[in-house]
N, C-alpha and C positions, 0 to 999 in steps of 0.2 A: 186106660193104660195105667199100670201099677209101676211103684217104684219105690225101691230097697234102698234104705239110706243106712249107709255104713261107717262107721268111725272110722275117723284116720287112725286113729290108735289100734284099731282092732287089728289090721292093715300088717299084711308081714314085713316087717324090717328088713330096709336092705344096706348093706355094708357102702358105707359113703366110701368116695375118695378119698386122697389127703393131699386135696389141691394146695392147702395152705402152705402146707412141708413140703410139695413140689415145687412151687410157686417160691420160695424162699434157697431151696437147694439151686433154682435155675437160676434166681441171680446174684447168689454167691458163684455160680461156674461163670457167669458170662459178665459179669463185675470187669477180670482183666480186661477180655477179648472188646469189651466198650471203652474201658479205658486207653487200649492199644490204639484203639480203631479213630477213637477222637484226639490221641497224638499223631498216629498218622495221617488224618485228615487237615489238623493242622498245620503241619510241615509242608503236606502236599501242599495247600494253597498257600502258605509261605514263599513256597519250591516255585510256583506257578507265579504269583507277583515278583517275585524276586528275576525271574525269567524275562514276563514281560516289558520290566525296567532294561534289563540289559538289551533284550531285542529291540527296542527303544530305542537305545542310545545306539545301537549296531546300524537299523537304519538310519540314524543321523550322520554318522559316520561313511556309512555309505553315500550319503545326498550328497555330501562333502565332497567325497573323493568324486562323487558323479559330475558334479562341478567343475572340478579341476581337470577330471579326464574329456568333458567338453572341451576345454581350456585346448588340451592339447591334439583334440581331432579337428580343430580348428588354429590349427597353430601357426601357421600364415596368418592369420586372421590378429589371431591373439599375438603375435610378436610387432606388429602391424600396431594395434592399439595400446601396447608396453609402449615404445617408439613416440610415442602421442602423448603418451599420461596418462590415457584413458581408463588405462588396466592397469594398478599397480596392487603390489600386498596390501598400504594402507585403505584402498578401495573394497577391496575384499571385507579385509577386518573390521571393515565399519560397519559389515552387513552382518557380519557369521561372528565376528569377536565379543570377548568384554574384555573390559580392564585387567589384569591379576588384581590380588588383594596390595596392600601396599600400608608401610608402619609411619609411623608421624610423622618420621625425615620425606616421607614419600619412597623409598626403598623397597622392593619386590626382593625376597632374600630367598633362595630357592637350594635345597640338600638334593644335591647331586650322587650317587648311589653306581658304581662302575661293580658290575660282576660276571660271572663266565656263564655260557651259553649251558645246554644242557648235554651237552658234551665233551667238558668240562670235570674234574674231578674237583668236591667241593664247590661245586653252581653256587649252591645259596652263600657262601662267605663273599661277603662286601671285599672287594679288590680297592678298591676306589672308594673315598669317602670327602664330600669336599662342601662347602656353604658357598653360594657363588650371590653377591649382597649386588641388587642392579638400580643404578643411578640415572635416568634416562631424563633427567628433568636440570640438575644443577650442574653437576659435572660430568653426565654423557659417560658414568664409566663403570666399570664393574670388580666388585673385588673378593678375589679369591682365597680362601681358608681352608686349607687341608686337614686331616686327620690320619695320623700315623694308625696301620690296624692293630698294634699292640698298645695300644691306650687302652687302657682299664678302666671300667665304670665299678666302682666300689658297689654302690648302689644305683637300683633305676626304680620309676613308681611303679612300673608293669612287667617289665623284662629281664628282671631279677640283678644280677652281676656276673662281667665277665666283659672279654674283648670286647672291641668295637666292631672288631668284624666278623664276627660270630652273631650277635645280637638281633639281626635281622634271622637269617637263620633261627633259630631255638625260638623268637617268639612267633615266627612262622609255625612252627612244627606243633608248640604246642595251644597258637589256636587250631592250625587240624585236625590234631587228634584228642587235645583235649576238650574244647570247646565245637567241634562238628563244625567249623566252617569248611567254605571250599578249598580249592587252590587257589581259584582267584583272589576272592574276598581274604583268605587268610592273608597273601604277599602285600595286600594293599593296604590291607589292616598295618601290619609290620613295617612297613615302609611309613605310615605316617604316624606309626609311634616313637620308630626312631627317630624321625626329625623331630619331632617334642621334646621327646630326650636330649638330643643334643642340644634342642633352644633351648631349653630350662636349665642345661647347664653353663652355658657360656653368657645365659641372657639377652638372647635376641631373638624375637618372634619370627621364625620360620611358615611360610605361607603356603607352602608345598614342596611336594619332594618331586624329582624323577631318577628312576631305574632303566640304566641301558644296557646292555649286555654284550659282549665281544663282536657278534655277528651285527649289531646295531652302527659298532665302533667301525668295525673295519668296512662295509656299506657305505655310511656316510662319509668316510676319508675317501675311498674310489669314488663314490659322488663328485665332489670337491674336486676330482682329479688330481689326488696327493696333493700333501702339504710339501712346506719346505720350511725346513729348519736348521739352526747349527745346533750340530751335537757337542756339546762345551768338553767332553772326554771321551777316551776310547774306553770302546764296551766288549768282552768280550767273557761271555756268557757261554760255558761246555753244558749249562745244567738247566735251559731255557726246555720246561714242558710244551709235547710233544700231541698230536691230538689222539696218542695212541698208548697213552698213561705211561710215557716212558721223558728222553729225553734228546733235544738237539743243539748245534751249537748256534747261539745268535753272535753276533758280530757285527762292529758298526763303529768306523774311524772319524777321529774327531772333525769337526770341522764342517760346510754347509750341504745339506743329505736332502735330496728331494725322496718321500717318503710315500709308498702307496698303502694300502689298509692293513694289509698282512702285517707290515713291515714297521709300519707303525704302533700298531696292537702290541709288539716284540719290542719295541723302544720305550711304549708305555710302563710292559709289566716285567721286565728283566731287572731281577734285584740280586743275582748271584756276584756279578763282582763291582757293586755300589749298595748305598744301605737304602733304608726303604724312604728316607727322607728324599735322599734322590732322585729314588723314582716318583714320589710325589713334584719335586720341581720340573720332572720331565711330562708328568700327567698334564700338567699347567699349563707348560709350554704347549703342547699339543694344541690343545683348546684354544691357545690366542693364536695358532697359527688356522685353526680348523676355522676359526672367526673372522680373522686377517682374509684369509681366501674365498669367502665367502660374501665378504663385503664386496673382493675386490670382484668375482665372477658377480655380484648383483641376483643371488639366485633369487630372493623376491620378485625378480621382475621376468623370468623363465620359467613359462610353465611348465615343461616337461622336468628343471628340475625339483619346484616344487611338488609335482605327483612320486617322484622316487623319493624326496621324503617323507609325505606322507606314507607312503607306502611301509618305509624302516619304521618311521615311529609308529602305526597301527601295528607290526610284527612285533618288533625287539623291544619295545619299550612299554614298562608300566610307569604313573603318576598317579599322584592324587590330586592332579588337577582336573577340570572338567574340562571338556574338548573345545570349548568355547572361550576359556581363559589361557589353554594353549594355544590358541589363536591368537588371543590380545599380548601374549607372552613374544609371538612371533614378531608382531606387530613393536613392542617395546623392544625388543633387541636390535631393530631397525636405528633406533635411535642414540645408540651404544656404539662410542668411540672405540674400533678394536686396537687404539694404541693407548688408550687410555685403560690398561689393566695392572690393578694390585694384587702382587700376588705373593702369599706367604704360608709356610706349612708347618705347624707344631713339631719339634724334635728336640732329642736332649742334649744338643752342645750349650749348654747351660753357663758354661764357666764359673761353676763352681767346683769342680776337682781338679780342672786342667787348666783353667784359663785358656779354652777355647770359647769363642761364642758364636752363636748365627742369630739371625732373626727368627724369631718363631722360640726361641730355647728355654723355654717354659715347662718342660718334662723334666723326669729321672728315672733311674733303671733301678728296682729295691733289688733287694736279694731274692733269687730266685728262689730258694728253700719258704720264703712266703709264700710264696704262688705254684706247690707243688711242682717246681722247678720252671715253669711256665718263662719266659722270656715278655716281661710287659713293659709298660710305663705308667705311671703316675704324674699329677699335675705338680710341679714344686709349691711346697707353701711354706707361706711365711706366718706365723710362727710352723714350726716342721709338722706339728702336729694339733690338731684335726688337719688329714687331706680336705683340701677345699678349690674352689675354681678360680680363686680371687684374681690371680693375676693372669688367669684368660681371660674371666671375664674385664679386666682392666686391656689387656689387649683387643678386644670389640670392641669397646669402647672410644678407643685412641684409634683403630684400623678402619672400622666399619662408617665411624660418628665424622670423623676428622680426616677423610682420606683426601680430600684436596693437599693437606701438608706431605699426604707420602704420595701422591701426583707430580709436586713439587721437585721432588725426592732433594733436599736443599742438602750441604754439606756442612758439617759441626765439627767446631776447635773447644773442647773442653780446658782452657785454663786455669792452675792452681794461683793465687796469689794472694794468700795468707788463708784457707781454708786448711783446715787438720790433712797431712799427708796421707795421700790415697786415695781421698775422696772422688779427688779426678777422674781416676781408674774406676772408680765405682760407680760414677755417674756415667760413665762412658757403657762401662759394660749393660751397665742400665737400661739407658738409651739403644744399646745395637740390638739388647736382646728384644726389643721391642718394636726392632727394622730400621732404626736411624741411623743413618749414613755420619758415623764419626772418623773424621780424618785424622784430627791432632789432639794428643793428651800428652800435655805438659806446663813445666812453673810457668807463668810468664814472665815476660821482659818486662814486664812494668812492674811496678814499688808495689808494699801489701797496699788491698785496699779494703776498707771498713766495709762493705758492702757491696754484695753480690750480683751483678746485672747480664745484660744479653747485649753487644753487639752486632751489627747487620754488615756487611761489606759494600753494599748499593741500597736504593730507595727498594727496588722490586724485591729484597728480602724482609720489606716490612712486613708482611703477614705472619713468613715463619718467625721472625724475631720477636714478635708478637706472642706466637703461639706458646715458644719454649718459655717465655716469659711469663706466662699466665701459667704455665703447667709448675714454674719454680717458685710461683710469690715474690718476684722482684720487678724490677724498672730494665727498659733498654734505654741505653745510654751510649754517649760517643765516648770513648777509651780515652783517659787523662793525656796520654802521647799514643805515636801511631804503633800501631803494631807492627811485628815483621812479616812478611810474604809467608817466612814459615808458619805462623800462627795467624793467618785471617783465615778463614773461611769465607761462607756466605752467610752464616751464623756464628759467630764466636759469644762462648760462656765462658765469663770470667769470675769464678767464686773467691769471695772474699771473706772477711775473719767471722762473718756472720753466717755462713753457710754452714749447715746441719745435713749430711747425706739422708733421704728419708729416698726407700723405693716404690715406684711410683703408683703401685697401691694406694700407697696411704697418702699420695697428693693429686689422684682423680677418680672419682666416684662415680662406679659401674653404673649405667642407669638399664632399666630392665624392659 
């Protein structure tokens, strides 16, 4: 057998591909569609963990409520070992709870967040806005701190500037749209950056927030089986919104008003013929009546009404607390005197243009032509400018730090006798704007004296006599002759040729 050996060369040419140049055109086309394909892959499994956390925590919540709804299919049973001891919330909580977080005082400080259902025009606008600071260890008590909603935040680290009650809103909105969060994730986001915001500005580390919403409000009050309260004035509101974007009339005479949820909700947020501080003293009261009633029906120790509130707070209510530390949250309100409440709301009867004052009168109203006609408030400062927190944050301080002496609530005689004219009035206004119960401001009956001190009227006003004393830099002292009936109090301050008016800013120092 023979065989022909041929060159490749000799060999007819055949026209190659141009794998190379196709190979390079395919993945410059498919360059996006991988890059699409590996963002949408990781979202998706983002999407998916993110999921299974919540489904997570939905069956814990479910175990919960499964629990309780045993609770109440056995409810003979369970009212039976209530009856005993056996079953009590603290029993519970020592299985399912933890602690809240709590600051050096030992203080659980919790931002409270009131806004309208979604039936409601304006939902996302914060109605309500309050710091409620819980003592359940020294003094069993809880103290209240409101926020007017036309408080102006000049500046925030996150949330830019503008109303108070707006702010939840807007950085709601734009984590969803601008940053892709959810609905959820966005509101809960926004609810625990406001509460930062506001601690950072007054100075007091806030531990979490909760949001409750009208339908949460009016639910839990028919729980309770209405409250009962007196209404301190008559209300009578032609311009009370309607759930039909229009309007109706509320009404409501002065004097003691047992209140169901509707009706309540209507005495909350009626601000047509009262200002909005008002309706803040009325938001307050609410709450120590909703607490009051609550103590007294003992709902911790009824299970069926502890499943209907689970039930509102799973619906109506967001937190950024964990379901476990609203547990322990439950459990420390337990412990919480509902007569032992302070309560006070920022507004601007300042007594600097009219010589009116309240408690809380640490705002002012600038010219509206600043705030493109806007209707706000600002913190007063002293010096007038830079705006600053100073003497809120001096009221924390004095409210939150020291609230045994407004537990107290003692009574004060401001006497002049040989301090510079006026001073009196200045300490006085001082003092009320910062909640102290001042009764008497005038010279006194007794001769000038070199030096400034504090008298007491009994032994039991040693503490506050004490207090105002450290807070002024001088001595308590027995008064050189007695005073008269018109000028004792349970605390009398008598300034003498050594007294220098400084406000109280500048004689106690904010701590953070």
């Amino acid at each position: 057998m023979s065989f022909q050996v041929r060159k490749l060369s000799e060999s007819k040419p055949r026209r190659s591909l141009p794998w190379k140049s196709m190979l390079l055109s395919g993945i410059t086309i498919t360059r996006p569609l991988l890059g699409w394909y590996g963002a949408w892959k990781k979202r998706t499994l983002a999407e998916r963990k993110k999921n299974k956390r919540t489904n997570m925590l939905k069956r814990i919540l479910v175990v919960l409520i499964a629990v309780f709804v045993a609770f109440l299919l056995f409810a003979g049973v369970g009212k039976a070992l209530v009856a005993m001891r056996v079953l009590t919330l603290s029993s519970i909580t020592s299985v399912t709870g933890t602690p809240p977080p709590a600051d050096e005082h030992g203080f659980t400080n919790i931002l409270l967040i009131g806004q309208g259902d979604a039936g409601h025009d304006g939902k996302d606008l914060t109605d309500t806005i309050m710091v409620a600071s819980l003592d359940p260890n020294e003094t069993k008590s809880v103290v209240l701190l409101s926020f007017p909603r036309d408080l102006y935040f000049l500046k925030t680290e996150k949330m830019g500037e503008g109303r108070i009650n707006s702010l939840y809103r807007d950085y709601k909105g734009y984590l969803k749209y601008n940053q892709g969060m959810s609905e959820e994730d966005a509101s809960v986001e926004a609810i625990r950056e406001l509460a930062a915001e506001i601690g950072r500005n007054i100075g007091l580390p806030i531990h979490g927030a909760v949001k409750v919403d009208f339908v949460a409000f009016v639910e839990g009050v028919d729980a309770l089986g209405g409250v009962d309260v007196v209404v301190p004035y008559d209300i009578d509101d032609q311009e009370y919104p309607d759930e039909n974007y229009g309007f109706e009339p509320f009404v409501i005479a002065t004097g003691p008003q047992h209140l169901d949820g509707a009706t309540a909700l209507k005495y909350a947020r009626s601000r047509h013929t009262t200002s909005d501080f008002d309706r803040s003293q009325r938001q307050q009261q609410l709450l120590r009546a909703m607490a009051s009633k609550a103590k007294e029906k003992e709902i911790h120790k009824d299970p069926t009404m502890v499943i209907d509130f689970l039930r509102i707070f799973r619906e109506n209510v967001e937190t950024t607390f964990s379901m476990r530390e609203i547990i322990g949250l439950a459990d420390l309100a337990r412990k919480i005197d509902p007569a032992r409440v302070v309560a006070m709301q920022l507004n601007d009867r300042n007594g600097l243009y009219d010589g009116f004052v309240e408690p809380g009168g640490l705002l002012y109203a600038p010219p509206r032509d600043l705030f493109e006609g806007a209707s706000v408030l600002l913190p007063v400062s002293i010096p007038e400018f830079p705006i600053t927190w100073r003497q809120i944050q001096t009221l924390k301080t004095l409210l939150f730090e020291t609230r045994s002496i407004y537990l107290a609530r003692p009574t004060l005689a401001i006497l002049n006798a040989g301090a510079k004219s006026g001073t009196a009035r200045a300490l006085a206004t001082e003092f009320a704007r910062y909640g102290f119960i001042v009764d008497v401001i005038a010279n006194a009956s007794l001769p000038e004296q070199d030096t400034t001190f504090v008298a007491m009227a009994a032994e039991e006003n040693r503490p506050s006599a004490l207090f105002f004393a450290s807070i002024l830099g001088c001595s308590t002292a027995f008064p050189p002759q007695p005073l008269t009936t018109e000028e004792l109090r349970q605390v009398t301050i008598v300034l003498g040729k050594d007294y220098r008016y400084e406000p109280l800013q500048s004689l106690i120092t904010p701590t953070q």
